[in-house]
C-alpha positions as CSV (number, residue, x, y, z in Angstrom):
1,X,130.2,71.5,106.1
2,X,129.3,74.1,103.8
3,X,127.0,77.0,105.2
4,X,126.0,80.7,105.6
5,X,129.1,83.1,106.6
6,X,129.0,86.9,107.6
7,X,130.7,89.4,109.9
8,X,129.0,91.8,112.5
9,X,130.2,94.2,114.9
10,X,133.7,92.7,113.8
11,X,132.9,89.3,114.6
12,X,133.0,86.3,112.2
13,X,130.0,84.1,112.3
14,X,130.1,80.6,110.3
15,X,126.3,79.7,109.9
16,X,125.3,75.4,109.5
17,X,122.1,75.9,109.2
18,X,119.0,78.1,108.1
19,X,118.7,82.0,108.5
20,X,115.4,83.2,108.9
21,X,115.0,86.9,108.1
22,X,111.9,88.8,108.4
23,X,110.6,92.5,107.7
24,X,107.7,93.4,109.1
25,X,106.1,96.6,107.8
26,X,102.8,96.9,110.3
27,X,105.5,95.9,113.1
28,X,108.3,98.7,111.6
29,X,110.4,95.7,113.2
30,X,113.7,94.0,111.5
31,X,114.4,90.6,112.4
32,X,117.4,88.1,111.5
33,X,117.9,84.5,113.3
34,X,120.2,82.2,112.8
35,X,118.9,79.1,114.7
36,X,121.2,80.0,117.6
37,X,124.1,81.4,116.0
38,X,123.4,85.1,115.5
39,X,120.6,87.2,116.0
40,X,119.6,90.9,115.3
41,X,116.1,92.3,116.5
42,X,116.0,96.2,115.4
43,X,113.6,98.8,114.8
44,X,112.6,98.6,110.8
45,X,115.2,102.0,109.2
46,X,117.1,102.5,106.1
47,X,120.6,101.3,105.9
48,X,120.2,98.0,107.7
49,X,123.0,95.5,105.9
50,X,124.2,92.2,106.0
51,X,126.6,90.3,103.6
52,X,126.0,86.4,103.4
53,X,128.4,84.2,101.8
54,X,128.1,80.5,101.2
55,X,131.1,78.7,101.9
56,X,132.9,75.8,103.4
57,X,133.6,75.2,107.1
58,X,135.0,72.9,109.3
59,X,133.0,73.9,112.7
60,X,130.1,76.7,112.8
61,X,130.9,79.6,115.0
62,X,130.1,79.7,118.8
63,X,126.5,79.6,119.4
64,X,125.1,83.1,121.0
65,X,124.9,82.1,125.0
66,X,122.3,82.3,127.7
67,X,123.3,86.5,128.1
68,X,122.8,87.4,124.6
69,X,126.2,88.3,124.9
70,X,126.3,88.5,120.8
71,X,122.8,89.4,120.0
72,X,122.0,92.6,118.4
73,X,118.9,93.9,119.8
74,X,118.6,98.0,119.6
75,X,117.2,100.4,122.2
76,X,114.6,101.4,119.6
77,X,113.2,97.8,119.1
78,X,113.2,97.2,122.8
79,X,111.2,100.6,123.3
80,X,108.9,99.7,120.7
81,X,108.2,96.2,122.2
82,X,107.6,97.5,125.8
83,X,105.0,99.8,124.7
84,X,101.3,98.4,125.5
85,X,99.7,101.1,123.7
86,X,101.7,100.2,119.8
87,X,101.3,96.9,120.2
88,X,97.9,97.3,121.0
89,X,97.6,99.4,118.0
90,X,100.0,96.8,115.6
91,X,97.4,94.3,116.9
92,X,94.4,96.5,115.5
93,X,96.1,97.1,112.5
94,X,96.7,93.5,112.1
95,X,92.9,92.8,112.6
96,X,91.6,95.0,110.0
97,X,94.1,93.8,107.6
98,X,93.0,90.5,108.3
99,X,88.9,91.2,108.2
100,X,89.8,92.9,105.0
101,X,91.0,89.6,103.1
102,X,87.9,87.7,104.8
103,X,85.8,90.0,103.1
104,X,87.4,89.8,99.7
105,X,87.3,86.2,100.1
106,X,83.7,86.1,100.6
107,X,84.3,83.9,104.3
108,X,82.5,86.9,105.7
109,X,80.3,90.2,105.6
């Protein structure tokens, strides 16, 4: 099968299917999944890398189990999710960013 390889936290992961990476500015959040094969949920910062090769493999790498035990979620991220009052505030943010383009768009006043 040919697919997505890369190496974290010196283990090799041998991708079949679809990554799905995501930057969300308003959020300051840095997401990576890879339809249960890796995953990396992290506060948005400078010097964030992954290396992606496609390539050939017999079998995909073990899928990430019920613990997590390979996920990469940081303390900053987790902190930042917890916290009623930011998400609050993302929501907000989100809102007027929203009403903005309805306005533009002429769907309302």
């Amino acid at each position: 099968m040919i697919g997505l390889t890369t190496t974290r936290n010196k283990r090799n992961y041998k991708l079949p299917n679809h990554v799905i990476l995501n930057i969300n500015i308003y959020r300051q959040e840095f997401r990576l999944e890879g339809m249960g094969y890796i995953s990396s949920f992290q506060k948005l910062k400078e010097g964030i890398e992954y290396q992606f090769t496609v390539a050939e493999f017999e079998y995909p790498s073990e899928r990430i189990s019920e613990n997590n035990d390979f996920s990469e979620v940081d303390f900053e991220y987790t902190k930042m999710i917890d916290d009623k009052d930011l998400q609050l505030q993302f929501k907000l943010e989100e809102f007027h960013r929203l009403k903005a383009v309805l306005k533009e768009e002429g769907l309302i006043e």
